[in-house]
C-alpha positions as CSV (number, residue, x, y, z in Angstrom):
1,X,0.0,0.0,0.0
2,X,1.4,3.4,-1.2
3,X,1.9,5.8,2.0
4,X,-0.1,9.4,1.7
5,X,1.3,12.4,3.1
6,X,0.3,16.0,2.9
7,X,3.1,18.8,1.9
8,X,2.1,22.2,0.8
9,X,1.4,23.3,-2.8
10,X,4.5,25.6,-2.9
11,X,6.0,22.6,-1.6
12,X,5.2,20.4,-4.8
13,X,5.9,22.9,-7.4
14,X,9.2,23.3,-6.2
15,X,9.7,19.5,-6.3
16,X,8.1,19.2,-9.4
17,X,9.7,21.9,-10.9
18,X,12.4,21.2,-13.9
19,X,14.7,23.6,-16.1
20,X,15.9,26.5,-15.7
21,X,13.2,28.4,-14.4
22,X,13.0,26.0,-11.2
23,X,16.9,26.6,-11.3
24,X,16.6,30.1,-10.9
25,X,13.5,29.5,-8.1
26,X,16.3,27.5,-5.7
27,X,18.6,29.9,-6.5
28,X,16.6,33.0,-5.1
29,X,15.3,30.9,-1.8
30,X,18.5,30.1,-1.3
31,X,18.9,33.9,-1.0
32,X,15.6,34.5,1.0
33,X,16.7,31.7,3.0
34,X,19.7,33.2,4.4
35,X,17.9,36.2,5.8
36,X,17.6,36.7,9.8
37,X,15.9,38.8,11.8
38,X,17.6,42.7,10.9
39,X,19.1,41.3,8.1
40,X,18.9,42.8,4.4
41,X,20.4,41.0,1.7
42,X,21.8,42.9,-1.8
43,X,21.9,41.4,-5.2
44,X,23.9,43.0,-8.0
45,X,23.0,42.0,-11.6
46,X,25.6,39.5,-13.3
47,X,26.4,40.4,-17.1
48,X,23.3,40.6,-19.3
49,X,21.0,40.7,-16.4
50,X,19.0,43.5,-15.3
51,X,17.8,45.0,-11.8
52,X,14.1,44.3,-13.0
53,X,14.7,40.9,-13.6
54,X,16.3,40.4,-10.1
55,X,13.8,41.8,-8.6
56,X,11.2,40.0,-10.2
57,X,12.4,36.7,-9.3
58,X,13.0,37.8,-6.1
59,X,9.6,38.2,-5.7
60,X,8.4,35.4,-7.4
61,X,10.7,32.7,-5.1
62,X,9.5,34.6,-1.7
63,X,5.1,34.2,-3.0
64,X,6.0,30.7,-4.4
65,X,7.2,29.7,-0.6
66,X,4.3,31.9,1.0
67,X,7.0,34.3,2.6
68,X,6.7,38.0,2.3
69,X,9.5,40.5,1.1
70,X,10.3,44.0,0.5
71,X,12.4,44.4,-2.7
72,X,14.0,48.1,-2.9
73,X,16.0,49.1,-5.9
74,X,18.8,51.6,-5.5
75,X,20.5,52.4,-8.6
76,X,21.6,48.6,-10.3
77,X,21.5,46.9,-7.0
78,X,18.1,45.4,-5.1
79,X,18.1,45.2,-1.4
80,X,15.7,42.8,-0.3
81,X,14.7,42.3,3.3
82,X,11.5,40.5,5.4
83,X,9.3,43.1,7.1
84,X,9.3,43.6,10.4
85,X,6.8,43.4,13.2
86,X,8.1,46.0,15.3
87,X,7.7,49.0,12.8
88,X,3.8,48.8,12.6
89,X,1.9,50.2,15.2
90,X,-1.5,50.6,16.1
91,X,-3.5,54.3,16.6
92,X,-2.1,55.3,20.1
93,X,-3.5,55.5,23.0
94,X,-7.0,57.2,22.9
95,X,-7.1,61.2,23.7
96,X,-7.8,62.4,27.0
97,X,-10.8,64.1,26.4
98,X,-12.4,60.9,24.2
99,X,-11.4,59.0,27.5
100,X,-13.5,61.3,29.7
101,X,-16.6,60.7,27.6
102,X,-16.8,57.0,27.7
């Protein structure tokens, strides 16, 4: 009897993918991948290769394994870097006189 498991769908693509555009997916999570908490990672592009394109797959690696990114360019180079919690905040704390009311 076969043995069933469940893995995730970005899971399976990845597996399943062949050529050079599942190449170039590894590639780029290999580069997600290595990112820590504070880090930012740069890519410059390699001859024949543009900024665009970097970014692009970039972006496409990080949806494909469910992760988000922010992808910056500056110049020819793409800083790329996972979003942190501790920038977003909520409203505040209420006004004094909207405290009073309640």
């Amino acid at each position: 009897m076969p043995r069933f498991e469940l893995v995730s769908r970005s899971e399976a693509e990845l597996k399943t993918a062949k050529g050079k555009r599942a190449e170039i997916a590894k590639e780029y999570l290999g580069y997600i991948d290595q990112l820590r908490e504070g880090q930012a990672g740069r890519l410059q592009p390699a001859e024949g290769e543009s900024a665009a394109a970097l970014r692009r797959r970039l972006g496409a690696a990080a949806r494909l394994v469910g992760k988000e990114l922010v992808i910056k360019r500056a110049g020819e180079e793409v800083y790329f870097w996972m979003p942190g919690t501790t920038r977003r905040r909520g409203p505040g704390r209420p006004r004094k006189a909207a405290r009073s009311q309640s």
